[in-house]
Backbone as CSV, one residue per row, in Angstrom:
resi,resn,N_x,N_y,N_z,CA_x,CA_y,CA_z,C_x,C_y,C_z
1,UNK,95.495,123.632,113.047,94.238,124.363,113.033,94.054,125.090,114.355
2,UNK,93.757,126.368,114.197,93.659,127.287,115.387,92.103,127.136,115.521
3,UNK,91.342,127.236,117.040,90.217,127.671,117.252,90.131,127.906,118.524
4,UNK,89.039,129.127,118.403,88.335,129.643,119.653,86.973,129.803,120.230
5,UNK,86.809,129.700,121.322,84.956,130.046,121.328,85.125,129.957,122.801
6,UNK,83.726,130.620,123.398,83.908,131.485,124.587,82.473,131.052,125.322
7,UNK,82.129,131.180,126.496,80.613,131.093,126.623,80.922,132.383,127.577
8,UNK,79.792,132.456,128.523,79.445,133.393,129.636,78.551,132.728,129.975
9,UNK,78.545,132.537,131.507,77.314,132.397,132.430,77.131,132.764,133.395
10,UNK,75.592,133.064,133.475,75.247,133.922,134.986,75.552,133.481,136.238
11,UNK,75.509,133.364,137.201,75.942,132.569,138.689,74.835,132.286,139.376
12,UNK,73.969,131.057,138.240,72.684,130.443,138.919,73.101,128.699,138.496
13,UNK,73.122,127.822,139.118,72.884,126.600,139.010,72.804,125.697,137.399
14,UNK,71.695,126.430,137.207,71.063,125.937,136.011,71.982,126.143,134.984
15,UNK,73.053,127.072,134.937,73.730,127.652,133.751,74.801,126.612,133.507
16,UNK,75.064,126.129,134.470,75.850,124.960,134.631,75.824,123.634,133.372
17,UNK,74.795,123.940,132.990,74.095,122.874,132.055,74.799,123.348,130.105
18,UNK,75.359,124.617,130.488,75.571,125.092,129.102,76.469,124.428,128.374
19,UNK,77.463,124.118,129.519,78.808,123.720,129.124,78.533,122.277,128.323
20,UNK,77.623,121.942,128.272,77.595,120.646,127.658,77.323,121.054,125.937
21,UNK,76.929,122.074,125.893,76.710,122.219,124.738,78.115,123.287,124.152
22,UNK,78.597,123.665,124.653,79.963,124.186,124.288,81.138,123.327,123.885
23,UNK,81.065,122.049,124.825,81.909,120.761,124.298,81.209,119.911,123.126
24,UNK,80.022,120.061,123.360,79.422,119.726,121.585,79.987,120.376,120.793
25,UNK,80.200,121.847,120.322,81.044,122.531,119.186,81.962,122.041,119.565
26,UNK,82.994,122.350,120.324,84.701,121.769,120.549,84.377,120.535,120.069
27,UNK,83.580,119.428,120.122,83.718,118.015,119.635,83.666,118.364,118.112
28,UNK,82.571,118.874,117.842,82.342,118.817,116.506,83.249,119.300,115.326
29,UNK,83.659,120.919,116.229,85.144,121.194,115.049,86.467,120.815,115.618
30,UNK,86.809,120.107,116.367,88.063,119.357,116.840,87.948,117.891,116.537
31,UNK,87.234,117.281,116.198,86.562,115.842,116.074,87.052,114.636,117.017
32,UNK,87.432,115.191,118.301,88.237,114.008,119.331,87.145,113.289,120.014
33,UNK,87.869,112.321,120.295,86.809,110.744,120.647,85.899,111.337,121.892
34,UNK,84.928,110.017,122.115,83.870,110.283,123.705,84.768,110.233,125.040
35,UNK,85.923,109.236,125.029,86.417,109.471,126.037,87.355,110.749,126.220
36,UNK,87.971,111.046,125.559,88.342,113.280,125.395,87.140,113.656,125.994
37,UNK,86.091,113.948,125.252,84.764,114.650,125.583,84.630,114.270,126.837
38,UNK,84.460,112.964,127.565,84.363,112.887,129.485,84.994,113.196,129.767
39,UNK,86.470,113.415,129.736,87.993,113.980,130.398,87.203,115.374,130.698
40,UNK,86.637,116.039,129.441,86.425,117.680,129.417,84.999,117.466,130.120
41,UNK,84.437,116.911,129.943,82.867,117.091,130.499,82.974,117.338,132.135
42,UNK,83.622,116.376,132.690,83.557,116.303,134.229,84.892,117.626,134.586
43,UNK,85.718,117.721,133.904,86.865,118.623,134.288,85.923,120.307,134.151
44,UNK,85.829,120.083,132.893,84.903,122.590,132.845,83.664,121.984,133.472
45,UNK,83.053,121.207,133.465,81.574,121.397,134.335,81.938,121.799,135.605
46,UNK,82.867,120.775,136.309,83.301,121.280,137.579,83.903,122.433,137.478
47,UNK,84.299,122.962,136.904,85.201,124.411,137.095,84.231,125.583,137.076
48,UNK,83.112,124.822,136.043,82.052,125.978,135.822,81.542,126.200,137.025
49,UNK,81.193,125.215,137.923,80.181,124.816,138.836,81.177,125.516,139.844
50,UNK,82.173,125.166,140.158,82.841,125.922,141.312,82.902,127.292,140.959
51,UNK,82.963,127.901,139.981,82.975,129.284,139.490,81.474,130.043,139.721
52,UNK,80.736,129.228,139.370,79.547,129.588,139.673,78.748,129.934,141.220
53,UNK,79.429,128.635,142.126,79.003,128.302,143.453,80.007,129.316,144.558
54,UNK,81.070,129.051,144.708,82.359,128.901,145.434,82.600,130.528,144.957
55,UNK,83.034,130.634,143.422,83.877,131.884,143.240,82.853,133.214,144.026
56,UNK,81.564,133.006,142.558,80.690,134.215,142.375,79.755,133.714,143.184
57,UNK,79.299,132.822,144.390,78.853,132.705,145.549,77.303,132.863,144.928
58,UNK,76.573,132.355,143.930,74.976,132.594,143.136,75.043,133.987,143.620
59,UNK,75.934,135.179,143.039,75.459,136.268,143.001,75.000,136.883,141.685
60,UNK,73.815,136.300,141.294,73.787,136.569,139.594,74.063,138.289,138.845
61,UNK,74.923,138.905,139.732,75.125,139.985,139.019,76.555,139.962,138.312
62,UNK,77.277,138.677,139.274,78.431,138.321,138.555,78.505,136.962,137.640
63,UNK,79.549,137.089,136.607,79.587,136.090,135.801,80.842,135.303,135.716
64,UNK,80.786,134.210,135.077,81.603,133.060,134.669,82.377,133.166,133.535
65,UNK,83.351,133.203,132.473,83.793,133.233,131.479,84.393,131.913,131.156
66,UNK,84.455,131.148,130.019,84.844,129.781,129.797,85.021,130.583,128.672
67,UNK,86.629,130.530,127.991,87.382,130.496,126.839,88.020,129.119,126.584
68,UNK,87.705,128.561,125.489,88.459,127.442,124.803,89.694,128.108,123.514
69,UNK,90.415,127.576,123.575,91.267,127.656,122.649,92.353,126.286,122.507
70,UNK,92.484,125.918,120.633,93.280,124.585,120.447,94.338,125.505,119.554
71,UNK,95.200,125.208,119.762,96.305,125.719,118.655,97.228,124.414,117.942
72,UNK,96.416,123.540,117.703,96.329,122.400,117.026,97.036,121.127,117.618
73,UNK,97.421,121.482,118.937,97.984,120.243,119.415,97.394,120.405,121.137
74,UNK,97.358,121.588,121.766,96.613,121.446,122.768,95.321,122.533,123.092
75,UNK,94.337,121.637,124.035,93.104,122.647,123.904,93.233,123.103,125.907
76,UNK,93.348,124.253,125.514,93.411,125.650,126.569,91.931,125.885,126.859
77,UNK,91.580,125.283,128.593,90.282,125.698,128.179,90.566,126.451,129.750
78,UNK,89.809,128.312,129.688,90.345,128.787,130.822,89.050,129.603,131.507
79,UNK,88.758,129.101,133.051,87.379,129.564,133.318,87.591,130.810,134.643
80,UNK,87.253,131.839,134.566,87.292,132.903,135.170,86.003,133.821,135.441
81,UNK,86.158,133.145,137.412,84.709,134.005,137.921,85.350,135.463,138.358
82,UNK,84.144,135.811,138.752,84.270,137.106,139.713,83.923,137.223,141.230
83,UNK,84.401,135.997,141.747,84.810,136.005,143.176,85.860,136.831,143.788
84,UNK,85.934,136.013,144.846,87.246,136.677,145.482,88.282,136.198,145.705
85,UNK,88.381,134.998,144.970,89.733,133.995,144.801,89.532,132.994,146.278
86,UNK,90.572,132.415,146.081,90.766,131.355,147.216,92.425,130.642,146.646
87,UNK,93.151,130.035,147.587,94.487,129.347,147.561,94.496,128.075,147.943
88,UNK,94.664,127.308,146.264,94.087,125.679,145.947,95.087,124.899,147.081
89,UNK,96.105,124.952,147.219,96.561,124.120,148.509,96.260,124.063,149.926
90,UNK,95.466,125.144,150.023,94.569,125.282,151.081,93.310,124.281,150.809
91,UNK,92.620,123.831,150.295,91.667,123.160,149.920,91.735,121.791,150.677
92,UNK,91.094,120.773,151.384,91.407,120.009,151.680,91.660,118.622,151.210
93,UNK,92.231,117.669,151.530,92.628,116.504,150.826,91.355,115.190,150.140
94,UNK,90.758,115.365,149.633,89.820,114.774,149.688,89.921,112.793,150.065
95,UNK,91.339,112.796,149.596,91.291,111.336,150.074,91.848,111.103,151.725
96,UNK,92.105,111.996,152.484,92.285,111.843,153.704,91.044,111.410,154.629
97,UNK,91.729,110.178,155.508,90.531,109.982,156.294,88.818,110.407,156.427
98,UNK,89.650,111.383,157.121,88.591,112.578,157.951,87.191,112.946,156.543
99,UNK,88.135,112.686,155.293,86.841,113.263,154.147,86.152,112.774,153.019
100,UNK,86.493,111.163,153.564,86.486,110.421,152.540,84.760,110.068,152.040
101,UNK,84.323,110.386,153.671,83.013,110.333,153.345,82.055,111.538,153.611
102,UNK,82.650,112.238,153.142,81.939,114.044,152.652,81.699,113.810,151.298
103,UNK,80.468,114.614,151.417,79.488,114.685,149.766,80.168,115.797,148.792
104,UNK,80.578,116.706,149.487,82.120,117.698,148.590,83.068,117.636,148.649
105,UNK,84.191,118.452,148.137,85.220,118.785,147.887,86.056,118.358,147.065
106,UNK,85.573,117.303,145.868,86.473,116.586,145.421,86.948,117.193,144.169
107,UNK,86.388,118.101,143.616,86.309,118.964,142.697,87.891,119.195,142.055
108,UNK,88.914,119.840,142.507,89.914,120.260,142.436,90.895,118.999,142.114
109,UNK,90.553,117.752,143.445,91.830,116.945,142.740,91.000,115.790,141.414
110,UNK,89.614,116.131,140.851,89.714,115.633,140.165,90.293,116.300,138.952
111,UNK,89.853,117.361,138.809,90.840,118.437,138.003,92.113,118.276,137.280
112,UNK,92.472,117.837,138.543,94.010,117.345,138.291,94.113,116.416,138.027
113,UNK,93.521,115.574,138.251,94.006,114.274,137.845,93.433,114.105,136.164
114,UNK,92.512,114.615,135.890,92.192,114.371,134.556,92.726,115.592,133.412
115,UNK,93.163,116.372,133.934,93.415,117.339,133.083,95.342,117.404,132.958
116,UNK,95.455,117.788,131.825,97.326,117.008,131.678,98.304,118.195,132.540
117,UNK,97.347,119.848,132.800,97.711,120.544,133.344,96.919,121.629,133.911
118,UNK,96.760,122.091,135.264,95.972,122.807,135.922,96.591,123.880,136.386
119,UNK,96.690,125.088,136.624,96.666,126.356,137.300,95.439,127.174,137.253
120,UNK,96.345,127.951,138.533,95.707,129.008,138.936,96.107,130.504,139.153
121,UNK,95.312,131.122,138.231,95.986,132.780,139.008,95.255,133.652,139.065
122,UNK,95.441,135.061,139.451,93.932,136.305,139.286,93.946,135.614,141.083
123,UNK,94.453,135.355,141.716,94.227,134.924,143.246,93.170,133.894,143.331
124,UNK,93.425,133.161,142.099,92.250,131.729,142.641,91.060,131.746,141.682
125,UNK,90.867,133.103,141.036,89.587,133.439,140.320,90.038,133.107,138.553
126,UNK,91.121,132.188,138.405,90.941,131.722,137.317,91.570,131.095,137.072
127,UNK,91.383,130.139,136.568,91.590,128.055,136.436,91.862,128.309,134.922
128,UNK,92.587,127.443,134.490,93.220,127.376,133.441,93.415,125.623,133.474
129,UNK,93.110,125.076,132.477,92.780,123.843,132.381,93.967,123.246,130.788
130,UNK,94.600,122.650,130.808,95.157,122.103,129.260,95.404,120.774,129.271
131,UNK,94.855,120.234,128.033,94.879,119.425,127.875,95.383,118.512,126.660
132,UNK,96.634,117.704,125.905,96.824,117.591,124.843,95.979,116.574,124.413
133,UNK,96.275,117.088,123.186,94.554,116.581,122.005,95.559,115.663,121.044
């Protein structure tokens, strides 16, 4: 079973909140368990949220794009701001010393760790997330 669906959001905070209802449809016509749904909940919220914050910097004239796509064995979910990119190994280690007790940055290696595969391209301005279902 093929499917697709898309959101858009503005680059305010609050929009952040959509994505929960976008993984409601993906739950509903993919029918995968609650723990799938947290894998995805904490993985595109954060992507949204860094896309929102980080990429498009709350410039609400720019936007967010979240495309899902399953082509029946894995779901492609790919989020693309309109920042100005950034280079993820540049990012810092979040479990190193020095950051263990900072209130950010952890964003990216949770990413990875929950998602079965992560990139990046467009220079940073778009995350590509997969995950097998």
């Amino acid at each position: 079973m093929n499917y697709s669906t898309e959101l858009i959001l503005e680059s305010r905070y609050e929009e952040a909140e959509k994505v929960e209802g976008l993984l409601n449809e993906l739950q509903s016509s993919l029918d995968f368990d609650d723990e799938f749904y947290a894998r995805l909940m904490l993985t595109v919220s954060e992507a949204a949220t860094n896309g929102i914050v980080h990429g498009n910097k709350l410039d609400e004239s720019k936007k967010v794009r979240i495309l899902a796509q399953f082509d029946g064995e894995v779901l492609t979910v790919s989020v693309k701001d309109e920042g100005e990119g950034f280079t993820p190994s540049e990012v810092a280690d979040p479990l190193a010393e020095e950051n263990l007790l900072k209130t950010s940055g952890r964003g990216v290696f949770l990413m990875e760790e929950y998602a079965d595969e992560v990139t990046y391209t467009e220079n940073g301005t778009c995350l590509t997330l997969k995950f097998k279902v």
